[in-house]
C-alpha positions as CSV (number, residue, x, y, z in Angstrom):
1,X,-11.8,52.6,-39.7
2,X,-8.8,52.6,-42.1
3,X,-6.0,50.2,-40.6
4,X,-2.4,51.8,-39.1
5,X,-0.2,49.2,-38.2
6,X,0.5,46.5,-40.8
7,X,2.5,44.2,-38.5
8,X,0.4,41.3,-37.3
9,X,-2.0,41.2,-34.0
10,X,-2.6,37.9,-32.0
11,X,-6.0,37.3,-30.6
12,X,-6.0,34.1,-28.9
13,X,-9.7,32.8,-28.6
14,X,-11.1,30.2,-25.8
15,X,-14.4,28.3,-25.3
16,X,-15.3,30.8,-21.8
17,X,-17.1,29.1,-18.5
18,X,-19.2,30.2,-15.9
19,X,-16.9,30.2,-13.7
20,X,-15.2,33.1,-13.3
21,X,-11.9,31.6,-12.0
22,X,-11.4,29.4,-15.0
23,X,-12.1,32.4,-17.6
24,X,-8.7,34.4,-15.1
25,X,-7.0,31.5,-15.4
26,X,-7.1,31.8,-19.1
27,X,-6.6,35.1,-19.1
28,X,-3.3,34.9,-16.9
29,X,-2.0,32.4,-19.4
30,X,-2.2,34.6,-22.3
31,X,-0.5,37.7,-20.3
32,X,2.2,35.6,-19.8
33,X,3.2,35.5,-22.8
34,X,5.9,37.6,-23.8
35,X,5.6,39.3,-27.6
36,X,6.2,42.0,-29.4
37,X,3.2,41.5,-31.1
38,X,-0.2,43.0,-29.9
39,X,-1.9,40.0,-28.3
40,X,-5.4,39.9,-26.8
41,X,-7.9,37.2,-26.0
42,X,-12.2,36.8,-26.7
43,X,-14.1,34.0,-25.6
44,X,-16.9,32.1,-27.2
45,X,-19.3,31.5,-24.6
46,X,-20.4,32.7,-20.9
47,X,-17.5,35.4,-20.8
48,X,-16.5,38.4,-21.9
49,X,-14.7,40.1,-24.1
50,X,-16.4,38.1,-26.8
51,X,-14.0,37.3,-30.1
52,X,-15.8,39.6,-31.9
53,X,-15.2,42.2,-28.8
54,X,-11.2,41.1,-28.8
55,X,-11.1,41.6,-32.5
56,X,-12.7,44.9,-32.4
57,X,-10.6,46.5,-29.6
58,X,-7.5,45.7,-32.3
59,X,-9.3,46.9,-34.9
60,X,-9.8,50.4,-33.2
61,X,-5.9,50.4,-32.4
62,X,-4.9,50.4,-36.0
63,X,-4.1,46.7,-36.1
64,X,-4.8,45.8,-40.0
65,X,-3.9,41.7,-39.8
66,X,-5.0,40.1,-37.1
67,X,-3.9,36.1,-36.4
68,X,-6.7,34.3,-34.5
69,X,-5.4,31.2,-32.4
70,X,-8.2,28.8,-31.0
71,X,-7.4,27.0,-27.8
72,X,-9.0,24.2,-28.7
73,X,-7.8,20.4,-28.5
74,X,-9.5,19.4,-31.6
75,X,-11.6,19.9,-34.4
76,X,-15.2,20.4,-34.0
77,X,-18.3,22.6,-33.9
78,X,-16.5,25.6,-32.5
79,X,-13.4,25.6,-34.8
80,X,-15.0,24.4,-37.9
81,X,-18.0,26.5,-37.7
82,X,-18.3,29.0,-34.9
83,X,-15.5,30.7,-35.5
84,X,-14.9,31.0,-39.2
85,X,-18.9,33.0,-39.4
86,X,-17.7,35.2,-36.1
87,X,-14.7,36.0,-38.5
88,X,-16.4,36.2,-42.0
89,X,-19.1,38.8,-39.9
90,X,-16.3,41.0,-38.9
91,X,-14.5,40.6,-42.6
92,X,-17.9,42.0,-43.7
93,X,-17.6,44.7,-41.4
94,X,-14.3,45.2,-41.6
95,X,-13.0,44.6,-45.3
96,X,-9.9,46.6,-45.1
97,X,-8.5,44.1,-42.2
98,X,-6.8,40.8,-43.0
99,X,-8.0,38.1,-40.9
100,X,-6.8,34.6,-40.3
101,X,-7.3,31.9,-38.1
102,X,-5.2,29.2,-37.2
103,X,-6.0,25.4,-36.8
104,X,-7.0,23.6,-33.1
105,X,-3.9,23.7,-31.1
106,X,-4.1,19.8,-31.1
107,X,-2.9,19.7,-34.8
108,X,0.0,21.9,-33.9
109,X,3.1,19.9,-35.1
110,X,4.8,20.3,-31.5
111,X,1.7,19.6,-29.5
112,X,2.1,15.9,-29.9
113,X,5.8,16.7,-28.0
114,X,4.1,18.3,-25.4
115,X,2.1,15.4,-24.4
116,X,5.2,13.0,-24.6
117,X,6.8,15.4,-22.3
118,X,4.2,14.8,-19.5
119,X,4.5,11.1,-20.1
């Protein structure tokens, strides 16, 4: 599929539980948000839409750069490694669409603020 829309796509990705109230939870969250950027969210684990699911539902509407945001406090198995092969899998797939992913949310310069606020 040959990409339409240049301007850059958000999918925000999140580890997904069993229960079903947490995964909404998330999901309300994220369509809070107020953008006028396309943003969607995938999950890792034990929900769906899967990241590779969320990245492919942008992919089919034209969206040719797509920004990937883990919600995840810090580094480990799922930022380092998880996610970078789900992406290289759908760069394979996809070599036409730029793909990036951002670092856990817990390195984010203003995160640090945030916690100092609920001090």
């Amino acid at each position: 599929m040959s990409p339409k829309n240049p301007s850059e796509a958000i999918t925000f990705v999140a580890h997904g539980s069993g229960l079903e109230g947490a995964n909404k939870f998330v999901l309300g969250l994220i369509n809070q948000l107020a953008s006028d950027k396309p943003i969607n969210l995938g999950f890792l684990e034990m929900a769906e839409p899967s990241l590779t699911q969320a990245l492919s539902a942008h992919i089919q509407n034209g969206e040719a750069n797509i920004r990937v945001i883990p919600l995840f406090l810090a580094p480990g198995k799922h930022t380092l490694q998880d996610i970078p092969a789900i992406i290289t899998n759908v760069a394979i797939k996809f070599p036409d669409i730029q793909l990036s992913v951002d670092t856990c949310i817990g390195t984010h310069p203003d995160f640090l603020g945030l916690l100092q606020a609920l001090l």
